[in-house]
N, C-alpha and C positions, 0 to 999 in steps of 0.2 A: 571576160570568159564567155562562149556559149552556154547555152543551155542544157550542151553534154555535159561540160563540167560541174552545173550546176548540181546535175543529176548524181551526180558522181561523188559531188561533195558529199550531200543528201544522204547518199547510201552509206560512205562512210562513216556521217555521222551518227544514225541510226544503228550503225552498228556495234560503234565505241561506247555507245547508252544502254547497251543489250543487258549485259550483268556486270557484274564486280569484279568479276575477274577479268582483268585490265588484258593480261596477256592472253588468254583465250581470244579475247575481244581483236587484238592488236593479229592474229593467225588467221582471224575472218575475214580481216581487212584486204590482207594478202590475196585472198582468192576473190573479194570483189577488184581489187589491183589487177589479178590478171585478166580476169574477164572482162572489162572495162579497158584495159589499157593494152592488151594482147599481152602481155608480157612472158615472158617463159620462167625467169624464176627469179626468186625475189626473197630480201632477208631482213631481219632488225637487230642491228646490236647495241646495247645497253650497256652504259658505265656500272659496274660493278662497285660498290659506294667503298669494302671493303678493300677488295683486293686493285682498286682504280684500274681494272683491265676493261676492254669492252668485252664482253661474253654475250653470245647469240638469246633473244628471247622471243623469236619467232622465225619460222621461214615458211617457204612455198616454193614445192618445184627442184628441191636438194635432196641426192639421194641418202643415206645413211653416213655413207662415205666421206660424203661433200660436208656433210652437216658438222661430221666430226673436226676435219680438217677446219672447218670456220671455227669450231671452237677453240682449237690449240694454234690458230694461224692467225685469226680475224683481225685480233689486236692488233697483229706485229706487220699488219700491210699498210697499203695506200689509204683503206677506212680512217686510218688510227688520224692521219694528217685532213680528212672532212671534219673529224670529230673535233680535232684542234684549232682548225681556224676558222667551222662554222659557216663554211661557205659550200656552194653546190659545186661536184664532179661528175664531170663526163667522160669516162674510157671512151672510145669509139670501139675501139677491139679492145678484148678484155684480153685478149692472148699475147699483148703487146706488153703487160703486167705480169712483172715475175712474180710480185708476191700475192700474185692473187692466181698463182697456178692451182690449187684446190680446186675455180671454177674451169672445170674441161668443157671444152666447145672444141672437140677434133671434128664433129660433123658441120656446124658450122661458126661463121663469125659473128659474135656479140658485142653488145654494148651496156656498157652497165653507167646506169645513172645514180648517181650517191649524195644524199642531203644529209642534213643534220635533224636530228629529231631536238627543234627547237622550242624555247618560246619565253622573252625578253631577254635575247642575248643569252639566258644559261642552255648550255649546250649539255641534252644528255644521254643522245648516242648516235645512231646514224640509220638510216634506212637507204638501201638499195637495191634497185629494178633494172634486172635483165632482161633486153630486148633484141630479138634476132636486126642481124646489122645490117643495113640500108644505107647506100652510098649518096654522099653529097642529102643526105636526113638532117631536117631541124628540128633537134630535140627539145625546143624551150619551151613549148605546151607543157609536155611532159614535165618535164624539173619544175613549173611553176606547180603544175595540178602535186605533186611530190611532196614540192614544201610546204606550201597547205596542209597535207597529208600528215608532213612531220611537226608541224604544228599541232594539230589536233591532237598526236598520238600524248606531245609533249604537256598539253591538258591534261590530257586522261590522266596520264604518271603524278601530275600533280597534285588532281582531284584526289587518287587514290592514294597517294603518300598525304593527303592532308585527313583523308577520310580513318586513314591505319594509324595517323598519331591519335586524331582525339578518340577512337573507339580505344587503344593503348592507355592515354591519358585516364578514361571512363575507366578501363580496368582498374589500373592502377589506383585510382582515387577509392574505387568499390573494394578495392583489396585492402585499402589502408585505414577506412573507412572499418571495414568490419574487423582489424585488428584492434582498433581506437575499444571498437563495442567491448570486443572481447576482452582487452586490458580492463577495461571500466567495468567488468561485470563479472571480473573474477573474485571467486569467494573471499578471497584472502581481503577484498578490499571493501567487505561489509564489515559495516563497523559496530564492535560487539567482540569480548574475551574473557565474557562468563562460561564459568561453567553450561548451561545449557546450550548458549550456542556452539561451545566447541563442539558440542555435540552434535548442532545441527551440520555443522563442516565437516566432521567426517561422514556423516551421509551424504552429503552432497559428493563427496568424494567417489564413497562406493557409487553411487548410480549412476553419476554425473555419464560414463563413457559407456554405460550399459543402451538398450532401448527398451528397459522395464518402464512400463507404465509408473506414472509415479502421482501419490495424492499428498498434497499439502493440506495438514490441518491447523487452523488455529486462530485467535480471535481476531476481528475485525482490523487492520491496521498492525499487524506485525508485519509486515516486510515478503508478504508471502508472492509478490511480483521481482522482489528481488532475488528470490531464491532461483523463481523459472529462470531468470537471465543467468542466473551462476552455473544451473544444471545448462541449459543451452547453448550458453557460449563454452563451455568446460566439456560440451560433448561433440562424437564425431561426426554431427551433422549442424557441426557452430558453423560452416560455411553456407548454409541455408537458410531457406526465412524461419523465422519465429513468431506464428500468428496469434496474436491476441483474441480472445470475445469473452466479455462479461454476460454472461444468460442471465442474470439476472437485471441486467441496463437493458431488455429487449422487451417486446409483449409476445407473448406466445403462440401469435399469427405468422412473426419474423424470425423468430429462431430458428426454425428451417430454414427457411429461406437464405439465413448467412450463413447458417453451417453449411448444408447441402449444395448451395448454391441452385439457378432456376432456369428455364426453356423460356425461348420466348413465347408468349402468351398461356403460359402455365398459370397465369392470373390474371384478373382485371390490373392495367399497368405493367406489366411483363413486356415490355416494348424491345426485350433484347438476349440474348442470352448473358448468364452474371454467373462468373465460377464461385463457389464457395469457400466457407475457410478450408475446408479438408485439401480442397485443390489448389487454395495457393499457401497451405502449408506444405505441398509437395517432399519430401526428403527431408522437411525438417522436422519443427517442432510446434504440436497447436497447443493453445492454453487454453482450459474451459474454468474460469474463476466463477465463483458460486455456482458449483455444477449442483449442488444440494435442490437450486431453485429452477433448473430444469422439469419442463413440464413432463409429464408420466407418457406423450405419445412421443414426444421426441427420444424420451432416452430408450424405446423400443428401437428405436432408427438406431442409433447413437451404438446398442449391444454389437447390434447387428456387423459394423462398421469395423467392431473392434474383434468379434468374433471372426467374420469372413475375408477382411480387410477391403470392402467395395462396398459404394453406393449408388443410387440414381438420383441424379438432377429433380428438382419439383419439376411435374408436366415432361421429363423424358424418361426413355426407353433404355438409353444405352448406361450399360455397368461401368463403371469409373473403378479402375482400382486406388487402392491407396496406400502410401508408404512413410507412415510420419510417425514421430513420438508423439504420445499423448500424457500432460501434466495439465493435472486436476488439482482445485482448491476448493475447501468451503470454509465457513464460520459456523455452520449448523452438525447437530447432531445426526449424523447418518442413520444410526442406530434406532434410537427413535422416530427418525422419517420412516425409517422400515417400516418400523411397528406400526404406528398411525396411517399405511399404506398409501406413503406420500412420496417411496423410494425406493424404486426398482431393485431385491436383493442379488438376483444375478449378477445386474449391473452393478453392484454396491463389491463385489469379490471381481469381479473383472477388474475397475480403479483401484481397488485396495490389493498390490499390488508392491506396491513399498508407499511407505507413508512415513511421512516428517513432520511430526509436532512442533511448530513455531512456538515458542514459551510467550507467554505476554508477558509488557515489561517489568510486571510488579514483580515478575519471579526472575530480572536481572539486572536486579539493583546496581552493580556496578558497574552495568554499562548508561546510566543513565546520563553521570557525567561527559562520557565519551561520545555520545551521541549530542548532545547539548552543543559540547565544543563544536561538532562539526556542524551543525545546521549553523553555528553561531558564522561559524568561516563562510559557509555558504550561502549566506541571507546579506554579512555584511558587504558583500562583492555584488552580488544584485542588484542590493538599494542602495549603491555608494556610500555605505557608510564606516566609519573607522572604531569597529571597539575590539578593547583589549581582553578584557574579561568578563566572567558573571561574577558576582559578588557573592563570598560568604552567602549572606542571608537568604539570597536568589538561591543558591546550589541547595541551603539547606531546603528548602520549599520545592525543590524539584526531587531533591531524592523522598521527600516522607509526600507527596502525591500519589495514590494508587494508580492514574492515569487509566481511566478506563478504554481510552479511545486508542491506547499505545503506543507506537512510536511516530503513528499520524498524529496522534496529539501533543506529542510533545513536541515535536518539527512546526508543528503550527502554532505553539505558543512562543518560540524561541522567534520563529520569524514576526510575530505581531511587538514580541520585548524590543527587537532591531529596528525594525515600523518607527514606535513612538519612545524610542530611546534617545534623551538629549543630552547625554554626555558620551564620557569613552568605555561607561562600566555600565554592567544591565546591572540594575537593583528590584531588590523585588517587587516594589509598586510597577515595575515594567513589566511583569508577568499579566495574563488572564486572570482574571477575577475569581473565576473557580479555583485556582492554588492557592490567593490571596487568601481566599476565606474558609480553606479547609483547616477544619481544627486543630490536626494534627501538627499543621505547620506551625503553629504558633502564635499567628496573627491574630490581630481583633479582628472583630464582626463588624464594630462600632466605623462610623464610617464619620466620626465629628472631626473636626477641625484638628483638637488634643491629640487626637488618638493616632492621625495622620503624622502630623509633625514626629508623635513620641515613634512610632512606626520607621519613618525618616531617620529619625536621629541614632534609634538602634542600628539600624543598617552602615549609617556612617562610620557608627564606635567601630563595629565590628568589622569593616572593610579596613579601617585603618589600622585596626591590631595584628591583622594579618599583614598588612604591609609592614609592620614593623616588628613580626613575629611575637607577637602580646607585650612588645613594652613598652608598658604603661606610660614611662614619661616620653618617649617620642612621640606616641600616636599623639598624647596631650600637644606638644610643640606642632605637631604639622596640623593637628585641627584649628589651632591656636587658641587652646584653651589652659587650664591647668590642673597638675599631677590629680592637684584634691577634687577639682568639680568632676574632673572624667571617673574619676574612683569612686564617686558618689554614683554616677550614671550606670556605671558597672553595675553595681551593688542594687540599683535601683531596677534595671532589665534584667537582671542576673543573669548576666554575661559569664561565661566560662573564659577567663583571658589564659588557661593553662594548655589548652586545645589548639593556640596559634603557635605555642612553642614548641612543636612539633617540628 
């Protein structure tokens, strides 16, 4: 090829790379076609994936008229048989083709050149260039610089049929992705059917689809990250992000800085502009857990935000507005922050707003079991391991623990029993040491040899009297021992064996 064509190529390439949109792209081409190659007018048509017709997705140089007729004509002409056998045509006179009478040349005679818009054999439509007609003309410049032309176009459709699955795919996965969330973090699947948490379910109910400000209260480790996911996926802005920040995980130089977000060089190290949480909680939901421990200059900012709904960047000028829910937690006494003038009270009636008491778990007792079981399911799938149950003795040690730490303590005791568990039943020497040795449980203190074994062996009686619903002479047979020495042993632990007949 000369250096014209080189030129040509060039152009078209550059301009099939211009934007995304491939058909735009492929109309530009058209007009460097004509000016490059004189031509008078010129069209692309496109297999239609549903309807397998070709239908027009570009032209140049067709009046309104013309354009239409290609559309209802296009398929059913001479185009239809280039598109089929993937090879180039040359009309010489286009007025010699009936079924291309749509194209009028009453003023003069045309020629129209027709390729396939190819590329490895898959054929996926046609392009063709009308040129005023020139007698005893070799057209094979032309048609070669064409199929190049139909080549490239048939790139592009590629490029962007493979660019529109995986962005499709991306959706798709991000749609199904934040359904997974949403399933997982709907209330109904916290686990807990005491009394006080039904309680806390219907609040989450009422507020869940509201955008009242909402403050969680309650001691250290009750679940109070589980709630924000239940109110945020359960509300009408569950299709958006849900930002986390703990103010009290920060030092009081950065807490700005990630709430607000900063300018570049708004500080020593400011090397860039950084949005904050407000701004990439956008439309959804931001979390401020131990907002209690928020410094007194921030929660001046913090009013402000919730009063006007805007703020500015550290080191800028311009007003950011903002549109999010905001769910607040602490473990402190607000009240008394007031008072020892450690907590904003304006601010303190802006948050309080609707407030949900998390109970700690010594006041849900009978969820104690139900939570047990599920870390138990959940720990042995982790660490690979296979058990069946807690044992009697184990469950009595967990319900009479006041568990100060709550249901992070007790999820972290359940996993450490899983840890160093060597058979298929957790027993209570499998628990932490603090259950082991609280009074109330019943345990010794004494940490001798005796005291071990005798510890053991209670556990045993009493695992198998439930296995055999308290009687006496089975559990004796499967221990392999007998009726009289296990009824000694009874009598010696003072065992209740009337509480397995149950």
């Amino acid at each position: 090829m000369s250096i014209n064509a080189l030129d040509f190529i060039t152009k078209i390439n550059n301009c099939l790379a211009q934007s995304r949109d491939v058909r735009a792209n492929i109309r530009k081409t058209l007009e460097i076609v004509a000016a490059e190659l004189d031509s008078t007018r010129s069209f692309v048509l496109l297999l239609d994936a549903e309807t397998e017709k070709l239908s027009p997705a570009a032209a140049n140089g067709l009046s309104v008229t013309e354009f239409r007729k290609l559309e209802s004509k296009g398929d059913r002409s001479v185009l239809r048989k280039v598109f089929e056998d993937g090879t180039p045509s040359i009309l010489v006179r286009v007025r010699d083709e009936i079924t291309l009478d749509f194209l009028s040349d009453n003023e003069c005679a045309r020629t129209l050149i027709s390729v396939p818009v190819a590329l490895d054999d898959r054929v996926l439509g046609v392009i063709s260039v009308e040129f005023l007609f020139k007698s005893n003309a070799n057209w094979e410049r032309q048609t070669k610089l064409l199929s190049v032309l139909g080549s490239m176009i048939a790139q592009s459709l590629r490029i962007e049929h493979a660019v529109r699955g995986e962005r499709q795919k991306l959706i798709d996965e991000n749609s199904h992705l934040k359904q997974e969330l949403k399933e997982k973090h709907e209330f109904t699947h916290i686990v807990g059917n005491s009394n006080p948490m039904k309680h806390v379910y219907d609040q989450v109910t009422q507020v869940a689809r509201s955008n009242a400000t909402v403050l969680l209260r309650g001691e250290s480790g009750t679940g109070k990250e589980m709630i924000v996911n239940a109110i945020h996926y359960n509300s009408l802005r569950s299709k958006r992000p849900l930002v986390k920040i703990n103010c009290a995980a920060l030092p009081d130089t950065l807490i700005e800085a990630e709430l607000f977000g900063y300018e570049k060089g708004a500080f020593t190290g400011a090397d860039r502009v950084k949005k904050g949480r407000f701004e990439l909680a956008e439309g959804g939901t931001l979390f401020l857990d131990e907002i209690g421990d928020l410094p007194l200059q921030t929660q001046i900012k913090l009013l402000r935000v919730l009063q006007e709904r805007e703020f500015e960047r550290l080191g800028g000028s311009e007003t950011i507005k903002t549109n999010l829910r905001l769910v607040t937690a602490t473990n402190k006494n607000l009240e008394e922050a007031i008072a020892n003038g450690e907590f904003r009270e304006d601010l303190y009636y802006r948050l309080n707003v609707f407030t949900i008491h998390l109970p700690p778990l010594r006041e849900r007792k009978s969820d104690i079991l139900l939570l047990a079981e599920h870390f138990l399911e959940k720990y042995e799938i982790e660490h690979g391991k296979r058990i069946r149950r807690i044992s009697t003795p184990a469950i009595d040690m967990l319900m009479s623990y006041h568990f100060p730490g709550n249901v992070r303590e007790l999820e972290n005791a359940i996993e450490r029993a899983v840890l160093v568990c060597d058979s298929n039943v957790i027993h209570g020497h499998h628990l932490p040491p603090t259950l082991q040795t609280a009074e109330v449980s019943g345990t010794v203190t004494d940490v001798s040899l005796a005291s071990a074994v005798e510890a053991f062996e209670r556990d045993m009686i009493q695992d198998t009297l439930k296995s055999t619903r308290g009687n006496i002479a089975k559990a004796a047979k499967t221990l392999d021992s007998t009726e009289r020495i296990l009824g000694y042993k009874i009598k010696k632990y003072g065992i209740d064996t009337i509480r397995f007949r149950r």
